[in-house]
N, C-alpha and C positions, 0 to 999 in steps of 0.2 A: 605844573600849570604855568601860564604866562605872568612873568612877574613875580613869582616865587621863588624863593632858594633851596635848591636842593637839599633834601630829607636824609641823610644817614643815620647810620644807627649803630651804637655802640654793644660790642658783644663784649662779655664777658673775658676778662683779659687781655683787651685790644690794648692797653696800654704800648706792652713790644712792638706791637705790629705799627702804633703811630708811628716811633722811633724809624720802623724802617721806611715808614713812607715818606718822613720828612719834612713833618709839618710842625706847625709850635703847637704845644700844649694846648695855651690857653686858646684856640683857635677850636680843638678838638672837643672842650667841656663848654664850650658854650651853647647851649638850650638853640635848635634852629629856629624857633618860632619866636627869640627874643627880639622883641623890636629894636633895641639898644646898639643890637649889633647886625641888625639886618644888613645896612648898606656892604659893611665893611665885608660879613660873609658871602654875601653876594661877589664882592667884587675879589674874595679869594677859590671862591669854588670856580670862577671864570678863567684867574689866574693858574690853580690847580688844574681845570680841565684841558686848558694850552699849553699848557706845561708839558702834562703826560700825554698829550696827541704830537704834540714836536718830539718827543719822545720814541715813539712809534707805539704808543699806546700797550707801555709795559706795565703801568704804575692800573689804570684803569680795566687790564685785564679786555674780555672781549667785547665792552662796550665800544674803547675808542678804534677799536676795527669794526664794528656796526655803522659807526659814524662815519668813518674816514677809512677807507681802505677798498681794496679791488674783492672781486670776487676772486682772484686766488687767494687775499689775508684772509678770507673766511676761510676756504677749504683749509689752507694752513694751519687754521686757528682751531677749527672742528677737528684735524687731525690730530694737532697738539691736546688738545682740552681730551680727546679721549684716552689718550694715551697716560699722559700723566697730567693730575689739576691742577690748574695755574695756582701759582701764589695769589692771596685775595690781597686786595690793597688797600693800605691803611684807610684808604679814603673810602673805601666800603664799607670794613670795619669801623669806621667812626660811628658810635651813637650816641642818645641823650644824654647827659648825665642823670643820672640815680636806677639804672637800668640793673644795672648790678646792685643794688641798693637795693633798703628795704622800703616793697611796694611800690614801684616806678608804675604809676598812675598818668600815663598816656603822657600829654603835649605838655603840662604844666609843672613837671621831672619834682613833684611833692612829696614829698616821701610816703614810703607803704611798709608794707611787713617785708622783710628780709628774705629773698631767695637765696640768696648763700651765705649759709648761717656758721657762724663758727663758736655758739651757742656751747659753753661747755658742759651743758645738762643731755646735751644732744650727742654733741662728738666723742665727747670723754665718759662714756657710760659704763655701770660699777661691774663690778668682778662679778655680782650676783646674777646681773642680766646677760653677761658674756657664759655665762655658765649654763644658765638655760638652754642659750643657742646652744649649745656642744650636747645637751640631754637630749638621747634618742629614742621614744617612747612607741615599741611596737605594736600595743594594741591596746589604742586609746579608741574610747566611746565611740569619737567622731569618724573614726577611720572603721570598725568594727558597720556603724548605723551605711558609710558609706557603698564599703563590700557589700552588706548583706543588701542594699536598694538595687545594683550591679547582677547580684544573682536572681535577684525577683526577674530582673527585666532580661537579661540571657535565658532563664528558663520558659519564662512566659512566651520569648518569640521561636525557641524552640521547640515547645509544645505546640505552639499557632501555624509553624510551618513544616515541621516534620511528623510532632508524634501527632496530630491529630489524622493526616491522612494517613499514616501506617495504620492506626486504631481502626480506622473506619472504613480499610482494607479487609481488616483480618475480622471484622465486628458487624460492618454494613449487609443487609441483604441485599442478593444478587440476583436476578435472574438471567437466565441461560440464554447464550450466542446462538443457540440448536446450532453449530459448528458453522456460522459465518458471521458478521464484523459489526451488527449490530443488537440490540435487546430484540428479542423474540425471534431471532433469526435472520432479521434484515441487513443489508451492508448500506443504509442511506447515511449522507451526512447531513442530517436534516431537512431533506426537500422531500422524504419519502415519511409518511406513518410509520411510528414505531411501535410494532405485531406485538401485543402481549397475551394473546390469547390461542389457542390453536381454532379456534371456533374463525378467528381472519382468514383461515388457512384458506375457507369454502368462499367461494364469489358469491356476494346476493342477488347476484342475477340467477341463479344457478334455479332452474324450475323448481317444487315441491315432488315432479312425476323422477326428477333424477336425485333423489339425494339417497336413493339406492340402488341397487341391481343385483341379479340373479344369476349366477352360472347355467348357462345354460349347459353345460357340460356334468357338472357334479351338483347343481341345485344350492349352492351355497348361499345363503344372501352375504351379500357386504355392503356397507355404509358408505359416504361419500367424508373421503378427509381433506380434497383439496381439490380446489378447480378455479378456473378463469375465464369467463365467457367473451371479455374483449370489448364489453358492450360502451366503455367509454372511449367517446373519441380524442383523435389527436393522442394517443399514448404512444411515446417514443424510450426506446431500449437502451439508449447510451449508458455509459458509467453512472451509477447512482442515482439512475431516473423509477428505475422500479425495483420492489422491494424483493419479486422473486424470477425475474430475465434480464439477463442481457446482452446486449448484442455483439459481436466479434469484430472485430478492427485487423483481422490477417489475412492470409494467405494461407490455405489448406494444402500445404505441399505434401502431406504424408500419400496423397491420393492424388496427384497431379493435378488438380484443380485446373480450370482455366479462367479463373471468374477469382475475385479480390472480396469476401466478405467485407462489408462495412454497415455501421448501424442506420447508417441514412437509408437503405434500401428495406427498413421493415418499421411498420406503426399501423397504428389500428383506426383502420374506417368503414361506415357504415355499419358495425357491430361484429366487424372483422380483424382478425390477426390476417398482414397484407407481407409478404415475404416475395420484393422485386427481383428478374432479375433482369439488365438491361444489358446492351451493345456499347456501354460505354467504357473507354478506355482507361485505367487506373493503376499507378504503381506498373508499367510495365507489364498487364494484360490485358485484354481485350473485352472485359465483362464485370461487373459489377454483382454483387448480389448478396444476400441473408442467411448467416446464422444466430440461431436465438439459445442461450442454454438457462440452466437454471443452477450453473456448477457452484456447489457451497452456498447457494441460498435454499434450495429446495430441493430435498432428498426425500424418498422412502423405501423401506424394504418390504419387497412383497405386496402384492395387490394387484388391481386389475384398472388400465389405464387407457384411456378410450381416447382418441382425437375425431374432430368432424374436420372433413378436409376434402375442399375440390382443387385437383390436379392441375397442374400449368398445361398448355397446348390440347394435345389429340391423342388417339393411338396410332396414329401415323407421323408423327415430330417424335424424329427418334435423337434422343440427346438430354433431355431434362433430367435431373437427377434429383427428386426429392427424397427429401429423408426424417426420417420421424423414429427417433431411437431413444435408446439409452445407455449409459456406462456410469462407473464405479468412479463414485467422488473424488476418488485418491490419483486420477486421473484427469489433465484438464483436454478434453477434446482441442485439436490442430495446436499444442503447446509439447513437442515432441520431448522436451524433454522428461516432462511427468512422465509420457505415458512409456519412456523404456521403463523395462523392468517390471511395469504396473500391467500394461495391456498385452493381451487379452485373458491373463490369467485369471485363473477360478481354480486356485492350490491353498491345501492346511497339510501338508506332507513335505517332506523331509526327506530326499531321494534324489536320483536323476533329473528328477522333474524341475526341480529348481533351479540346473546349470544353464550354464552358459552352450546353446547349440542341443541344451536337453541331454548331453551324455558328455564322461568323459575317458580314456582309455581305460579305466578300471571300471566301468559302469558295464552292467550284463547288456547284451544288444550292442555295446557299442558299434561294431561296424557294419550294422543295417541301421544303424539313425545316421552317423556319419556319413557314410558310401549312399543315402538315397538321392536318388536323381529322377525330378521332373523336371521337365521342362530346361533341362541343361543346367539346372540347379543345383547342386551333390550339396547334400546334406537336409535333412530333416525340417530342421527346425535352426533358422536364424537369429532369435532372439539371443538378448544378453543377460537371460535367467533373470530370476523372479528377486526383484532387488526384495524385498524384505519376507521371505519363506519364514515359515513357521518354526526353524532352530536358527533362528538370528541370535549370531553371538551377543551377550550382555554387554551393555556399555555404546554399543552401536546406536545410529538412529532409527526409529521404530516406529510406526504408527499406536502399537499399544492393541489391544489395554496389554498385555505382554509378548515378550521374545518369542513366545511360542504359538502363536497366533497367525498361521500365514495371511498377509494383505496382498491386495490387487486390484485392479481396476475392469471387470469384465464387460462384455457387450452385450445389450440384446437389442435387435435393428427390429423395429414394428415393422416399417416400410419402406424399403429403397425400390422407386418405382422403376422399371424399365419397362422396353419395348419387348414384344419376340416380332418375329419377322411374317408371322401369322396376324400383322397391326393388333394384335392385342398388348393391352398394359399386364403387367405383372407387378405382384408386390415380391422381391424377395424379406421371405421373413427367417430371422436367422438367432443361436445362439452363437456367439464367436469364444473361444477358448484354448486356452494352454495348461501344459502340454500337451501336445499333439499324440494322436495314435498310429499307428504306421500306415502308411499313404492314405493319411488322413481321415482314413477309413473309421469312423464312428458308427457305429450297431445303427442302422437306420429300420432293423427288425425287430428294432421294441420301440419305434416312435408310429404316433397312431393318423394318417391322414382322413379326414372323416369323408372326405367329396374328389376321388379321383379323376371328377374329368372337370375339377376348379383348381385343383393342388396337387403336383406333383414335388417329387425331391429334386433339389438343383443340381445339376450335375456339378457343379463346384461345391469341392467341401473342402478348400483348404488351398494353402502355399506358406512358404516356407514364414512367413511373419503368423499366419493364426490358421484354426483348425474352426472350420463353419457346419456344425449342426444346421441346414438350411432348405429350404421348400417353400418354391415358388406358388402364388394363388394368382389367380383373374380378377382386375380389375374391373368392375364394371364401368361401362362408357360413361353412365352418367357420371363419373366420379371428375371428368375434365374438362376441360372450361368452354372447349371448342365443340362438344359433341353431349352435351346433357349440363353442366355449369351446377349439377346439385351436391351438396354436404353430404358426404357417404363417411362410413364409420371405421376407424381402423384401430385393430388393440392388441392387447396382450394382457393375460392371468399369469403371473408366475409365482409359484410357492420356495420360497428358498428350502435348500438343503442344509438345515439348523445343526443336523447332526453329524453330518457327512458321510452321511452311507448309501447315497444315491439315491432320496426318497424325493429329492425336490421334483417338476415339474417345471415346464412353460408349455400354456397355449396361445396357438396367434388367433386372430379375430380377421375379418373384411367385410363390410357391409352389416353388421350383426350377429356373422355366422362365423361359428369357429371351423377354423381355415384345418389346422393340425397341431399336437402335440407331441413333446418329447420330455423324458426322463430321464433323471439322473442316471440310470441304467443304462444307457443309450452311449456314456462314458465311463467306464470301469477300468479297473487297477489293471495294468499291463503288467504283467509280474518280466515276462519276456524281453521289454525294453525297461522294466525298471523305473513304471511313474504310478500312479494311485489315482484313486478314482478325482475324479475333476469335478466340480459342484457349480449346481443350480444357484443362481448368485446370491449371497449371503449379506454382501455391500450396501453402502446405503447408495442408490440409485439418480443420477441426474437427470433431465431433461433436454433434449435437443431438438430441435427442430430446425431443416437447413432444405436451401434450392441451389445446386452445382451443378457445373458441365465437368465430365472427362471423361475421356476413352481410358482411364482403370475401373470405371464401372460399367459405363454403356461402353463395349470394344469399338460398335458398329456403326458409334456418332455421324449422324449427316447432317450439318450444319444448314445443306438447300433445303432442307425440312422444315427448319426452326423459322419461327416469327419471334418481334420483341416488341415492346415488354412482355415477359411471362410472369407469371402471379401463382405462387401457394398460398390459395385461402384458409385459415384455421380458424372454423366458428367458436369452437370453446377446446379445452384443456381438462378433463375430470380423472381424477383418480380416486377408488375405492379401496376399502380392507375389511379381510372377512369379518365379519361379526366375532368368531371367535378368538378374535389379539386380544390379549386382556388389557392392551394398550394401543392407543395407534402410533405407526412406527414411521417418522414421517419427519426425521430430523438427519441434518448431512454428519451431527457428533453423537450416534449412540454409544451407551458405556461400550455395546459387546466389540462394538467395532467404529473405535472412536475416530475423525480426520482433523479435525481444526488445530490441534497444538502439530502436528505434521506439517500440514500445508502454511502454519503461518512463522513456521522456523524454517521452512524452503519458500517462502514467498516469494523471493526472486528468480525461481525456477516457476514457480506459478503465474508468472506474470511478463515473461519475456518471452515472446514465441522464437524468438532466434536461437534458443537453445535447442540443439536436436539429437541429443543424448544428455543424461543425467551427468550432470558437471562436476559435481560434489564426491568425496567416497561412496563404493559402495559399502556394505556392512559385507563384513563378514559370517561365515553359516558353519554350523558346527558339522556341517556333511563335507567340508574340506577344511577343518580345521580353523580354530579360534586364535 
């Protein structure tokens, strides 16, 4: 401050350091707040500070270049000072006297207790005390009390964070995925209910008149185990909007599609499942439109499964392709890579049937399965055999429950609607399967049509990808939108073949009336080509429901026909089982023929439709060696 003398401060040992700065002693121990000697110090800290600035401010260090010098003596100075640290100068070093003394008590230099003591009770300590330091005691009380507080608190937070959740892994009750991603069978992440009952499975819209039916065929009743009437609006299909549909985001290339499913074109209004399909352009084609499935949410095996459904257009809009089918879990419809290997097979044998092309030079038949030619085709059957047959070598991937269990993904198609050229609609109703019999040829003289001049056999039973046990029924007019607009009924009973000896069944349904059925008999063991009877599907079963255009189904697509938007309405969704399952079977992981530890250890083959063959190994089969 103004009018003050400069404040220094003696450190400890400054004595040398006055020496080199140059000053008198008694200059250096005098008190600065002594009034005695104010003037004089004054008038030598002025003299000092002139001193060392004519200097070039070496005595003063980097004050007298703060004061007096350019901005290059600073950079200079900051490059000096970092490199190596200036000498401090005595005159910095200068402090009070008794600082170094005992108890230097601020401004008045009065003596205190001694900071450096040379106390020989202190310094010079006995041989008894020097000896202790040197004794090294390894397990004293306090070190013993210290460990064992150390292991309380290491085991404590490793019980807190490891062993409680392994405990309560192996300890916790669990209830069942039913083979998809969340409790009770739902895949929500929380925006969906989570199912714990099968009793959710039924919609309670579902009237008291439907919670059962009656074969009209063999009089059977069956119970109602699941259904969906649609009746809430605004329901949309996207990822993890509903607990057992959802809607497809691809491109159905397996069947040239012309049309880009996406979920935006299907949601429920007016008490309606509303499946668009429109003229708009998407991803590089020219049409937009809806599939719905139910894959790894909702399975069942066996039963009788009804849709209420009016048609898009007329019988003279030749081009709409709806579809209302079903296939085998282990299969994800338009994700081509699940379904090599998987589709269309319906195989527990262990033969030719499982190759690759369905034979191979040492297979009996071989050169009538190889050498057949339709259609400029040569060969049979182009498949790349049954990725996981029933002698899957051990150690391989499997669906389970063992090696010896063949899996597959088979078809049954309730309704692919077409035209014939007579403006009638037809349903083809079809079982699809593998291996093939020669020129596809399936016993169509043990399958039963009940109404000849409503149902005939399709003339197509087959090409080199799948073999179609199939027969066309008559739509009735009211069933489309343009020429009657009412809910007509479309279905299918099928009994799996549990045993595999050709006992199973499917009948189709249209309007209420059973259209025709066919038997496991209908596919028997070809001893000739070397394959085994083929089975009434045993899988646990998905849902689909879809609206496409293509000339691989309709040949004879006339676009001048078509109006847009076109609309597949679906009033409700029910499926029954016979009264006699001593269980209802209505989950996508049963033990006998379990999917979810499969699909969720290929989940990236489930979930990327740009795969279009099986990526992965195949397994190998003890029919050509382990």
């Amino acid at each position: 401050m103004s009018g003050q003398q400069p404040r220094y401060h003696m450190v400890p040992g400054a004595e040398a350091g006055s020496q080199r700065a140059g000053l008198p002693a008694q200059q250096r121990v005098t008190s600065p707040l002594s009034s005695s000697s104010h003037n004089h110090s004054s008038e030598s800290a002025r003299n000092r500070a002139r001193q060392s600035t004519e200097d070039g401010g070496q005595d003063l260090g980097p004050y007298a270049h703060i004061r007096k010098g350019s901005a290059k003596g600073m950079s200079n100075f900051t490059h000096q000072y970092r490199s190596t640290p200036p000498n401090v100068p005595a005159v910095v070093a200068a402090a009070p006297v008794g600082y170094g003394q005992r108890g230097y008590n601020g401004n008045n230099g009065s003596p205190g207790p001694q900071l450096t003591s040379t106390d020989a009770s202190i310094s010079d300590r006995s041989a008894s005390t020097k000896k202790r330091d040197k004794k090294f005691i390894c397990f004293s009380g306090r070190g013993i009390l210290n460990v064992l507080v150390l292991v309380i608190l290491i085991t404590g937070l490793l019980t807190l964070f490891a062993g409680y959740p392994i405990i309560s892994h192996f300890t916790g009750k669990k209830e069942s995925t039913l083979g998809a991603y969340n409790l009770g069978g739902t895949n929500g992440t929380g925006q969906v209910p989570i199912i714990v009952s099968q009793i959710h499975l039924k919609d309670p819209d579902t009237p008291q008149s439907a919670q059962t039916w009656t074969s009209p065929v063999t009089n059977n009743p069956y119970h109602l185990v699941f259904s969906d009437e649609f009746n809430t609006p605004g329901r949309t299909f996207w990822p993890n909007d509903d607990p057992f549909w959802e809607a497809q985001n691809i491109w159905y290339g397996a069947t040239g599609d012309y049309e880009w499913y996406t979920p935006e074109q299907i949601n429920t209004t007016n008490g309606h499942l509303l499946i668009t399909l429109t003229d708009e352009p998407i991803h590089n084609l020219n049409f937009r439109s809806g599939m719905l499935q139910s894959w790894n949410k909702f399975c069942f095996q066996g039963g009788y499964i009804e849709f209420s459904a009016i048609l898009p257009g007329s019988q003279t809009q030749v081009g709409w392709w709806p579809g209302l089918w079903l296939m085998g879990n282990l299969a994800r419809p338009g994700y081509l890579g699940t379904t090599d290997g998987m589709w269309p097979y319906s195989y527990d044998s262990c033969d030719s049937g499982i190759l690759k092309n369905q034979t191979s030079p040492t297979s009996k038949g071989y050169n009538q399965v190889s050498g057949y030619d339709k259609n400029n085709k040569i060969g049979l059957n182009w498949l790349s055999g049954q990725r996981t047959p029933a002698c899957t070598c051990e150690g391989y991937d499997h669906p389970g429950p063992n090696n010896n269990v063949g899996r597959s993904a088979p078809e049954l198609d309730i309704l692919e609607a077409q035209i014939k050229n007579q403006d009638q609609g037809e349903a083809s109703q079809s079982l699809q399967v593998a291996p093939f019999d020669m020129q596809y040829d399936w016993d169509e003289s043990l399958a039963t049509i009940y109404n000849n001049s409503q149902t005939t056999f399709n003339t197509y039973n087959g090409g080199v990808y799948q073999e179609a046990g199939s027969a066309l029924s008559n739509i009735p007019a009211k069933a489309y939108t343009l020429t009657g607009n009412t809910f007509t009924k479309f279905g299918v009973d099928y009994t799996p073949d549990w045993d595999g000896n050709g006992k199973g069944s499917v009948t189709w349904y249209v309007d209420g009336q059973a259209t025709w059925t066919v038997t496991g008999a209908s596919f028997p063991a070809r001893p000739d080509i070397d394959i085994s009877q083929r089975l009434i599907p045993v899988e646990p079963m998905t849902i689909i429901m879809n609206l496409g255009i293509s000339r691989g189904f309709q040949a004879d697509l006339d676009f001048t026909t078509l109006t847009y938007p076109a609309t597949m309405k679906i009033d409700y969704v029910r499926v029954y089982q016979p009264n006699s399952y001593s269980k209802d079977l209505v989950s996508c992981d049963p033990p006998d023929h379990p999917t979810s530890q499969y699909i969720s250890d290929n989940m990236e083959v489930y979930t990327n439709p740009n795969y279009t063959t099986w990526p992965k190994t195949v397994p190998k089969n003890k029919l050509t060696g382990c």
